[in-house]
N, C-alpha and C positions, 0 to 999 in steps of 0.2 A: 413486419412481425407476423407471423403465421396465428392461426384461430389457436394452437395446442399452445402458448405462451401469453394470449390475453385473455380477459375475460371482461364479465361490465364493469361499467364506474364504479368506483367504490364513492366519491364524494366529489365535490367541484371546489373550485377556487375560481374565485372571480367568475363565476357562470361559466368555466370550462371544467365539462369534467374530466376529473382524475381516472386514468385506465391503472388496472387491479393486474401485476402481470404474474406469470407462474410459469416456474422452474420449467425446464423439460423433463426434468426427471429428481428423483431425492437425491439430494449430496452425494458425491464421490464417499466424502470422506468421511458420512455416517450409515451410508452404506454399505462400503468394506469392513469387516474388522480389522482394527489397529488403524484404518488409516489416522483419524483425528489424533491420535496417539502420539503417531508417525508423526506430522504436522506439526504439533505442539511441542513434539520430543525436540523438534529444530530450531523451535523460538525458546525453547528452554534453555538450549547452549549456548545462544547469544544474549542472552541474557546473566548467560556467571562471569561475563567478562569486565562487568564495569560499565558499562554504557546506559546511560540515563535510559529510561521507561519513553520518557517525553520524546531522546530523539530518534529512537527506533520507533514509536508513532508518528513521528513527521516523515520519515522513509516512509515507511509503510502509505501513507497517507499520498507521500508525491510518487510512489511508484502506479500505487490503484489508479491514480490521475490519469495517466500516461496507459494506462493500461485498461483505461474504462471499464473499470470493474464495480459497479453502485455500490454494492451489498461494503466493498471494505473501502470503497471513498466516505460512506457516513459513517461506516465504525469507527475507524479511525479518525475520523475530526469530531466523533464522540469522544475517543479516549483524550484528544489533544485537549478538549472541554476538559476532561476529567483532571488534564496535568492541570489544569489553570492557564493555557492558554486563551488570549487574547480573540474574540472574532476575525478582526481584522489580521492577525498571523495567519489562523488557520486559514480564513479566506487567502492569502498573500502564496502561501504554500506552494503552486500553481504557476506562478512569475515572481517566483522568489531573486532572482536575478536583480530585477527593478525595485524590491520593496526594501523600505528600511528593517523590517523585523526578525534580522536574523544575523547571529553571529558569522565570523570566518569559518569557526571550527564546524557551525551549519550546516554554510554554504560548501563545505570543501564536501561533508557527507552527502548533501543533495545533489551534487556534480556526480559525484561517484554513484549514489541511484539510481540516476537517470542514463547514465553509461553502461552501468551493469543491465537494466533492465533493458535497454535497446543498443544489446552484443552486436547486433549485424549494420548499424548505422557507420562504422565505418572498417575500416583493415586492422585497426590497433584498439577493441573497444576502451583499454583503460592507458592512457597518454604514460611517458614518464614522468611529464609534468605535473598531470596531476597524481601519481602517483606518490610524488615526491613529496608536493602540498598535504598528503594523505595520513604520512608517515610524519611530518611534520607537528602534524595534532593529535594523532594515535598510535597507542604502540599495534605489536601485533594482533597480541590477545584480542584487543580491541576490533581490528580490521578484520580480526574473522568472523569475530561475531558479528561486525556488519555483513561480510558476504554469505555467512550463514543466515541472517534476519532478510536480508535484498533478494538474497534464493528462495526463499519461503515465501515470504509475500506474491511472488514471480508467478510460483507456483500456485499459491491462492488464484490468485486474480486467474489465469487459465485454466484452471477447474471451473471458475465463480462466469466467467465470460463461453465459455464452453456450454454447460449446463444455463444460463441465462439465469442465472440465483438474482431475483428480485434483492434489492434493497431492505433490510427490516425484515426478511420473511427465512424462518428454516425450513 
């Protein structure tokens, strides 16, 4: 990490201190006009399709994973707190594969995050198979407002990873 993204300890835990880190620069997206706008405008229309709040925050939550972005891995296992999620879920989110805490219709939408968010991992990022599985638990409306919510977050997370946006900090 360079001097222009850390600064002193802000506090310790366990007699190690905590490093205090900072942005490289203000927000993309409160920087430009319209971007936040922009942004928001895109998780608005995944939103009119029917898709629970909870599991476009669990998207959301397992694509930042994968994508190491702090600022929206604690937002979002903030908001999964706010659905009333379980610690142990939102902990699980991550090897969701292995854990009990999660429906099919879930797991089918987690496969599909983590496919859409890592396009170049293979020649066909989205299978017919799981395609199939896809359609099987959502109609369209639905599916797009997932790819419209999975593009979004995508897009977060490499502004948020780009700019180095500390966790907790605007």
């Amino acid at each position: 990490m360079t001097d222009a993204t850390q600064s002193a300890p802000a506090s310790s835990v366990d007699g190690d201190d905590i490093v205090t880190l900072k942005a490289r620069m203000p927000h993309p997206a409160f920087l430009l006009q319209g971007g936040l706008d922009a942004l928001n405008g895109l998780s608005g229309i995944a939103r009119s399709a029917g898709v629970s709040e909870a599991l476009l925050h669990m998207l959301c939550l397992r694509a930042s994973q994968i994508n190491g972005c702090s600022w929206c891995v604690v937002d979002h296992a903030r908001e999964m707190t706010e659905d009333g999620a379980s610690p142990e879920r939102i902990q699980a989110v991550a090897a969701w594969r292995d854990a009990p805490y999660f429906t099919e219709k879930e797991r089918v939408a987690l496969e599909f995050t983590e496919e859409i968010t890592r396009l170049a991992d293979r020649p066909d990022p989205i299978s017919d198979e799981l395609w199939s599985r896809m359609i099987a638990v959502f109609d369209r409306r639905q599916i797009a407002a997932l790819l419209f919510e999975i593009g979004v977050i995508n897009v977060w997370n490499r502004i948020n990873a780009a700019v180095r946006q500390p966790a907790g900090q605007r």
